[in-house]
Backbone bond lengths (Angstrom), bond angles and torsions (degrees), N, CA, C in turn:
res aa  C-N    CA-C-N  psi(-1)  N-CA   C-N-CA  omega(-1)  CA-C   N-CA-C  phi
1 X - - - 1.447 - - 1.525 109.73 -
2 X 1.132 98.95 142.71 1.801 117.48 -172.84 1.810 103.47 -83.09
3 X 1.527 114.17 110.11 1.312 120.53 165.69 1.638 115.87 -110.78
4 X 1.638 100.33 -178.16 1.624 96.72 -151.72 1.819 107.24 -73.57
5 X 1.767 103.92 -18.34 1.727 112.63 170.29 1.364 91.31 -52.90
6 X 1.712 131.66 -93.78 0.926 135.71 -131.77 1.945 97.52 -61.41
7 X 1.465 117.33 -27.31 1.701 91.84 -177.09 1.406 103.33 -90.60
8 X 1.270 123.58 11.88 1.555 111.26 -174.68 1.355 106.24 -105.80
9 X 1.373 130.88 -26.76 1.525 142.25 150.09 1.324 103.48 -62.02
10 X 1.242 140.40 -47.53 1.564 112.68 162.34 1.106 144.48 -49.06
11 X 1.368 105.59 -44.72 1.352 129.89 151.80 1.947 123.73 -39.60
12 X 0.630 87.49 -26.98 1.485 104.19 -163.38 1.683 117.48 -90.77
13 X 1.697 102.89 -37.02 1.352 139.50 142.92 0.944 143.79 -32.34
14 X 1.428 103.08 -43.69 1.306 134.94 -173.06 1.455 100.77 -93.07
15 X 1.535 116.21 -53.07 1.118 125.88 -174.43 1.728 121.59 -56.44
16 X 1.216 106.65 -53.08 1.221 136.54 144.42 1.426 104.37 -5.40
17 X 1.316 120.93 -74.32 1.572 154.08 -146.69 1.400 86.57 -68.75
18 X 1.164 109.07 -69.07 1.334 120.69 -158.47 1.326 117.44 -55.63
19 X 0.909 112.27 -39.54 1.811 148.20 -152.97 1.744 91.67 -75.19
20 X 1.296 103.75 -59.07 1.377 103.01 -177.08 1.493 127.54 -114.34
21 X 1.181 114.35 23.68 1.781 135.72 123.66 1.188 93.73 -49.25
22 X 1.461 134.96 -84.95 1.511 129.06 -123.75 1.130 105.39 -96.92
23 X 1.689 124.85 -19.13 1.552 124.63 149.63 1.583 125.83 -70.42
24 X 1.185 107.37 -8.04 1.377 109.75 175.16 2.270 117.44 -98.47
25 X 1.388 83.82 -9.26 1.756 82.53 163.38 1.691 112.04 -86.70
26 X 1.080 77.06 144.40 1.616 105.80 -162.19 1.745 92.92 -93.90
27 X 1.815 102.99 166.90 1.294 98.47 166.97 1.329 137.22 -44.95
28 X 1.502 128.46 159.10 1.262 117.98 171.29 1.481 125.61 -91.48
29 X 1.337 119.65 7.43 1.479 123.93 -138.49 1.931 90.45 -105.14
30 X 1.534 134.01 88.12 1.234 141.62 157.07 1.566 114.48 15.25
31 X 1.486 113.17 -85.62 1.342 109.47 -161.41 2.077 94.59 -111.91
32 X 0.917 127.49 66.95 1.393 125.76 175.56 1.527 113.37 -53.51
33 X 1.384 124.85 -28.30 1.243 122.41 169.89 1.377 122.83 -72.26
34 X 1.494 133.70 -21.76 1.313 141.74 178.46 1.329 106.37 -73.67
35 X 1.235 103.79 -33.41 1.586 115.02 -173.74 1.804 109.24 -70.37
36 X 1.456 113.98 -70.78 1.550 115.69 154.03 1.298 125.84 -5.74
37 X 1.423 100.01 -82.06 1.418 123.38 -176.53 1.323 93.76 -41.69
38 X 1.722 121.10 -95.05 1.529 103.10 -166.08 1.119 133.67 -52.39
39 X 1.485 115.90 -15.26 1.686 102.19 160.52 1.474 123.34 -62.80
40 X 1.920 112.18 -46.12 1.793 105.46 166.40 1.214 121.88 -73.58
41 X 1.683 133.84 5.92 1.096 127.58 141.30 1.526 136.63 -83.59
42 X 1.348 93.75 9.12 1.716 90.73 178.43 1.555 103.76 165.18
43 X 1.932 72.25 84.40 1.983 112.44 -150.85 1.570 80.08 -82.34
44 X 1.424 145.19 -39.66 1.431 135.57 -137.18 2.389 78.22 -90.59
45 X 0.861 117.16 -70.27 1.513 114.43 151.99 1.574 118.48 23.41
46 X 1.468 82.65 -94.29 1.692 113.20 -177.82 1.568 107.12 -68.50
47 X 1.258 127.53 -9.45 1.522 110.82 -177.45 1.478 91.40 -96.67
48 X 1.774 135.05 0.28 1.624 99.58 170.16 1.218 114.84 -102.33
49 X 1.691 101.58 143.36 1.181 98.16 -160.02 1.593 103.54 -87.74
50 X 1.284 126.58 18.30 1.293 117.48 171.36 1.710 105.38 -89.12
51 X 1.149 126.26 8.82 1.361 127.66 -171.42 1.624 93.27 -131.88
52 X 1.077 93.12 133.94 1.761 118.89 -174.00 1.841 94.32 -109.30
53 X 1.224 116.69 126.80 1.341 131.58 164.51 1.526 125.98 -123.11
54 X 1.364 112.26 112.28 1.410 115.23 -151.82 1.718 113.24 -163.40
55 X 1.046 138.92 -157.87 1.165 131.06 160.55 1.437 137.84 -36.97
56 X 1.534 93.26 -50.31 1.718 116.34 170.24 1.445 109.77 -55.15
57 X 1.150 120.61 -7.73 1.674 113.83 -164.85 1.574 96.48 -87.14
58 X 1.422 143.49 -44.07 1.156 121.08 133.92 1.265 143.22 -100.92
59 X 1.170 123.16 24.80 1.737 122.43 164.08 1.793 113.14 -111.49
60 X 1.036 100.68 -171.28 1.552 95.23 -169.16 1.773 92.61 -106.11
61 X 1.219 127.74 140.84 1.199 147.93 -175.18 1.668 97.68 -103.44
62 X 0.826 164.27 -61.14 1.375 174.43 -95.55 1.859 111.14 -121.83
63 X 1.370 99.45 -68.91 1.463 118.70 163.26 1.415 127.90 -95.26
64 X 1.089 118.00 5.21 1.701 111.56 -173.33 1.812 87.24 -131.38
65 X 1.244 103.75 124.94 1.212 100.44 168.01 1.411 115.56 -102.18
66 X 1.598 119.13 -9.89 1.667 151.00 -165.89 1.739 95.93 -86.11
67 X 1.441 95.08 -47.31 1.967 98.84 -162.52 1.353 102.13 95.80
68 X 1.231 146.57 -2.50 0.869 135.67 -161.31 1.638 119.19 -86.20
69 X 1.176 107.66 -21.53 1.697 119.00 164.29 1.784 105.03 -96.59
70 X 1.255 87.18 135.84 1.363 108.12 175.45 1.648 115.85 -106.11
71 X 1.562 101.36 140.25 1.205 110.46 169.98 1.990 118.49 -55.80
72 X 1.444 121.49 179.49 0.948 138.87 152.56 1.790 115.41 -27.71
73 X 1.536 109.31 -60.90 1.216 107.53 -173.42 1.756 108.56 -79.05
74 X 1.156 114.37 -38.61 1.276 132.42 175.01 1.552 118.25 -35.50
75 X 1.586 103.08 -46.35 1.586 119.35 171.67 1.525 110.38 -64.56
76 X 1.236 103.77 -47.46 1.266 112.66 -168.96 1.729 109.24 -48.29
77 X 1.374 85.93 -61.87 2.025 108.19 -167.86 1.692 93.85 -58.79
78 X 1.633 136.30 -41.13 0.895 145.04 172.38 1.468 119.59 -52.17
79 X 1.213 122.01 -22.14 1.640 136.55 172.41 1.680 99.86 -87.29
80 X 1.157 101.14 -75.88 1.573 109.40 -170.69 1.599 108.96 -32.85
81 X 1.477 97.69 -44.86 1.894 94.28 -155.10 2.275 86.60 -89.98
82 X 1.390 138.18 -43.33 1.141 124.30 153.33 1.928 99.82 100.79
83 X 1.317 95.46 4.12 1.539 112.13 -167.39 1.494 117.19 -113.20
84 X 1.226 151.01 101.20 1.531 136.75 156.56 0.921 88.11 -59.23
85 X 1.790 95.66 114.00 1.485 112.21 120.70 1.727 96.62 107.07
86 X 1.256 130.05 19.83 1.471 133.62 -164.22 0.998 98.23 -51.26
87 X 1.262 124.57 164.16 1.685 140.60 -156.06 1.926 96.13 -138.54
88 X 0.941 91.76 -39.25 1.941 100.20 -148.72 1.977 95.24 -65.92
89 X 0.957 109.68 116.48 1.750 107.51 176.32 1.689 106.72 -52.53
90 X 1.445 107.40 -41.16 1.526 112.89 -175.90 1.333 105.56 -39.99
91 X 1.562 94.91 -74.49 1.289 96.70 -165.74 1.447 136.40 -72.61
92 X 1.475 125.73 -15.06 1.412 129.09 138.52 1.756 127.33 -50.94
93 X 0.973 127.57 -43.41 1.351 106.96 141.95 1.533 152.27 -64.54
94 X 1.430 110.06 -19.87 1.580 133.79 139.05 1.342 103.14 -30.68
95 X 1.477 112.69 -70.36 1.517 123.37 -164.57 1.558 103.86 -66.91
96 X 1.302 134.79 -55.37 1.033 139.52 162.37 1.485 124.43 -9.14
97 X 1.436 95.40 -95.39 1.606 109.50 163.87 1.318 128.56 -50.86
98 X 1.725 115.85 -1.57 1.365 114.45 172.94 1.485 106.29 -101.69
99 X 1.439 132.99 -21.83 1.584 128.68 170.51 1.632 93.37 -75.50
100 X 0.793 141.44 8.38 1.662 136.78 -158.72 1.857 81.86 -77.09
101 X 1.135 124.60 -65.99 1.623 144.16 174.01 1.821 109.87 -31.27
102 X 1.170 109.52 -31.44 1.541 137.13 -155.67 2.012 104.06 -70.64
103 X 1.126 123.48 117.66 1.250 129.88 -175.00 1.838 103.52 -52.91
104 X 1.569 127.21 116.04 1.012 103.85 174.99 1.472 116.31 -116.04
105 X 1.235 114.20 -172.73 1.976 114.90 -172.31 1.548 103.60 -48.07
106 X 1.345 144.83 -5.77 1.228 138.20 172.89 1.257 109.65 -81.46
107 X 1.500 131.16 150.77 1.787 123.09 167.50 1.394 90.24 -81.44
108 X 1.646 102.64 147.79 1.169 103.50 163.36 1.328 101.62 102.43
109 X 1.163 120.13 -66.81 1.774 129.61 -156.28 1.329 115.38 -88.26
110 X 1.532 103.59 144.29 2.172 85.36 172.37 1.623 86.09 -120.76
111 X 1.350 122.37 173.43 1.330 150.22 133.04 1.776 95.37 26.21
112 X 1.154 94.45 -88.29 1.870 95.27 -157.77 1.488 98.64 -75.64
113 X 1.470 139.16 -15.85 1.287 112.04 168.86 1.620 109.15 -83.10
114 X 1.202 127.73 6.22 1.630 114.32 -175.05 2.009 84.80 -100.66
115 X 0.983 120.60 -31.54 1.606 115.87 167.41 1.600 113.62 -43.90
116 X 1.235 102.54 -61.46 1.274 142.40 -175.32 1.785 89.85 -23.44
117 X 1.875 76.79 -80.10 1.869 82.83 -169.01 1.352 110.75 -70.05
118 X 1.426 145.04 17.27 1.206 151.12 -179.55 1.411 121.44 78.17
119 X 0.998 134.74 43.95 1.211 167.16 -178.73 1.705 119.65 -110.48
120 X 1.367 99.85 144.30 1.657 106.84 -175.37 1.726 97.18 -81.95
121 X 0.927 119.63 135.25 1.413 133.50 174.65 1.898 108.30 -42.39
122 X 1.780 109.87 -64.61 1.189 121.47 -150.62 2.108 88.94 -87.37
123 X 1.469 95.51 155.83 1.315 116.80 156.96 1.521 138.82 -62.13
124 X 1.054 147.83 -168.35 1.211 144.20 162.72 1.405 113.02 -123.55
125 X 1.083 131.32 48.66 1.296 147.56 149.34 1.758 140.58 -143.04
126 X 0.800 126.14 105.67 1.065 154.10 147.10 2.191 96.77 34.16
127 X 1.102 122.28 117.40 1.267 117.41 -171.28 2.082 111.34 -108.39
128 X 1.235 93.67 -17.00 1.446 103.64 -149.87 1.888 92.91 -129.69
């Protein structure tokens, strides 16, 4: 027979359970290291606050609601680094600073001069 110990230790069990499932999910945000990185690579960048740095900085925000198409710059950094899904901070900023050289959607401009003038590198459309 079921007494009020045994349902209140179940209870409790359960609770338990739950509690640390839902403390144990982690962020939701895909590549959190790409994101980092270009902010400590191009900290003067990331401190305006009229410029948002986030996913959109290489995928297209507009048409991809997935992320799964990448902008202009997105392709680029996606060649250079040659990796789904790189992990290593090194080497995403390696990769970084090497499209910096890289012709971008502006005439005239590549990569590190649209930084330069404080500007997000990638376009708002869809490259791929």
């Amino acid at each position: 027979m079921l007494n009020f110990k045994t349902i209140g230790r179940t209870l409790t069990a359960g609770a338990l359970l739950l509690a640390m499932g839902v403390l144990s999910c982690g962020q939701a945000e895909a590549r959190p290291k790409f994101v980092g990185v270009f902010k400590k690579t191009y900290p003067e960048l990331a401190k305006n606050k009229e410029i948002k740095i986030n996913c959109a900085t290489c995928h297209n925000p507009k048409e991809n609601k997935k992320k799964k198409h990448r902008n202009n710059y997105g392709v680029a950094l996606k060649k250079v680094l040659g990796v789904k899904n790189e992990k290593d901070k090194e080497k995403i900023a390696a990769a970084l600073k090497k499209i910096e050289a890289e012709k971008s959607h502006v005439e005239g401009k590549n990569y590190g001069d649209l930084i330069a003038d404080g500007k997000l590198p990638g376009d708002d459309k869809a490259a791929d």
